[in-house]
N, C-alpha and C positions, 0 to 999 in steps of 0.2 A: 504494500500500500504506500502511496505517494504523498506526503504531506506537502500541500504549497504554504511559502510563504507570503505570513502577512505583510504588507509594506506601510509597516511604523515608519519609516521614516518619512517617506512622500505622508502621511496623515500628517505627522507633523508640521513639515512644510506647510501641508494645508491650511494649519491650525494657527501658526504665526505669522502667516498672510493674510490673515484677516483679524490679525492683532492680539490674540490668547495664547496661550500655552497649556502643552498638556501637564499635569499635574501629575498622576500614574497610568500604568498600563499592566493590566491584567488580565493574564487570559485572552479572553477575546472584547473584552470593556474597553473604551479607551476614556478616563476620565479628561475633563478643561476645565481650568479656571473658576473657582466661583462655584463648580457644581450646577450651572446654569444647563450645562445638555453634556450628555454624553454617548460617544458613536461606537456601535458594536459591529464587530466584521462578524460573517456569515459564511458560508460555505465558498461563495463567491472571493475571494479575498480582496477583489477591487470594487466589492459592492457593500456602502457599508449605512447600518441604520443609524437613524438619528433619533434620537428619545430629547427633551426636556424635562429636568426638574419641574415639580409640580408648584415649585415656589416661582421659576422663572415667570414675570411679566411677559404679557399676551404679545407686549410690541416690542421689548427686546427677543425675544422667540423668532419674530418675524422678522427684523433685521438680522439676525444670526444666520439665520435660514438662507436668506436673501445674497446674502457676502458668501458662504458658506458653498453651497453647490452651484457656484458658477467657478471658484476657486478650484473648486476638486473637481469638478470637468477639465478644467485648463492642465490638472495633473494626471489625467487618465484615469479619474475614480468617479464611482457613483455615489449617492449619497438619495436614500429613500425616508422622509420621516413618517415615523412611526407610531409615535404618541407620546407617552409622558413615563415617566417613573418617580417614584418616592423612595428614598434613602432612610434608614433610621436606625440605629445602634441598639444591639441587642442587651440584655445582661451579661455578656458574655464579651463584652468589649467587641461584637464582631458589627459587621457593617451588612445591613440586609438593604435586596433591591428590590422592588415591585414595581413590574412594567403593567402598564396599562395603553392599551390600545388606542 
């Protein structure tokens, strides 16, 4: 079996081209800045989803958006969004995510 890789670095690029930075990367998560949205890769490795924070503002969402996958076409990635997630710290000092559509 073939594993492809991800290409973190070009997401990067993406990311501080339109001004944020990634903060970490996990797995297939990639978090930015602020916790305002964060992009998961897929099976596709140049196709990646886009979640918001359920905290982010309706119109920073849409300027995000807006900068965001015209930027990652110009580097050969897609960029689908998806809907929203909630973040919230367990007892366990661990960090849970909940996507919502």
């Amino acid at each position: 079996m073939q594993t492809q890789l991800r290409p973190l670095g070009i997401v990067k690029e993406v990311v501080e081209e339109i001004g944020l930075q990634i903060t970490y990367a996990y797995d297939d998560l990639v978090f930015v800045d602020h916790n305002d949205f964060l992009l998961q890769f897929g099976s596709d490795p140049n196709l990646l989803q886009l979640y918001f924070n359920t905290e982010c503002p309706d119109g920073d969402a849409e300027t995000i958006t807006t900068r965001l996958l015209p930027a990652a076409a110009g580097k050969g990635l897609s960029v689908n969004r998806k809907g929203t997630y909630t973040m919230v710290e367990d007892e366990n000092d661990n960090l849970r995510i909940s996507f919502n559509p």
